[in-house]
C-alpha positions in Angstrom: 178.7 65.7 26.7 175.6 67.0 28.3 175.9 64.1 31.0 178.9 65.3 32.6 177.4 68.0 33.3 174.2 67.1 34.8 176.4 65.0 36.9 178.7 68.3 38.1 175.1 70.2 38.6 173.8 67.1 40.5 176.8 66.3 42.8 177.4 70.1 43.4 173.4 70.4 44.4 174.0 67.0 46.6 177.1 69.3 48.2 175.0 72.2 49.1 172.3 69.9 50.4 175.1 68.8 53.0 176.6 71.8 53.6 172.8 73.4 54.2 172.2 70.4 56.5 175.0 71.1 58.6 174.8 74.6 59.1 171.1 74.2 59.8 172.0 71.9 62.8 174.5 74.2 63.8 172.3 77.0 64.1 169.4 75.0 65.8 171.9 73.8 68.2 173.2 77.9 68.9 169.5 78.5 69.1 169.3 75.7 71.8 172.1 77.0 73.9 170.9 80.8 73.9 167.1 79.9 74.2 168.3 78.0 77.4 170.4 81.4 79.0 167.4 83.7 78.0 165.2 81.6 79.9 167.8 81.9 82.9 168.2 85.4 82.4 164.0 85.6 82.2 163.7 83.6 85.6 166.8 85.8 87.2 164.9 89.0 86.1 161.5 87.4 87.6 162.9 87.5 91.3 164.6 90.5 91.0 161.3 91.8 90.1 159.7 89.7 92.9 162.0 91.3 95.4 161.8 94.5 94.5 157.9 94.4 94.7 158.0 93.2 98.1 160.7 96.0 99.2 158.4 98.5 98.0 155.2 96.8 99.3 156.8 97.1 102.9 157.7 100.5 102.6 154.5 101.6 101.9 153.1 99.7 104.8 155.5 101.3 107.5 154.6 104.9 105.2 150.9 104.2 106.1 151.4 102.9 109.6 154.2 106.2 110.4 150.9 108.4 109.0 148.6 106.6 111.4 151.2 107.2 114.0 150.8 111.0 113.5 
């Protein structure tokens, strides 16, 4: 009587060991994939950054060199 039982409890723990297994490679894979666009969007932001410094940086060199001027 009692073996049946444990058998059910073992074969449903076995089931939720594979079903745990699979969603945990699922998720490590989703994890992959958005891990690899943040690092695009991180490297995208990086020269837009970049860019923008330098726009500014030659303003405020033709600013100083107008105020020379006067």
């Amino acid at each position: 009587m009692y073996g049946s039982g444990i058998k059910a409890l073992d074969d449903l723990a076995n089931e939720f060991d594979g079903n745990s297994q699979s969603t945990l490679g699922s998720l490590d894979s989703q994890v992959s994939q958005n891990s690899f666009a943040f690092g695009d969007v991180c490297v995208e932001d990086e020269r837009v950054l970049l860019y923008d410094s330098s726009v500014l940086e030659e303003e405020d060199e033709r600013g100083v060199a107008h105020m020379v001027e006067l």
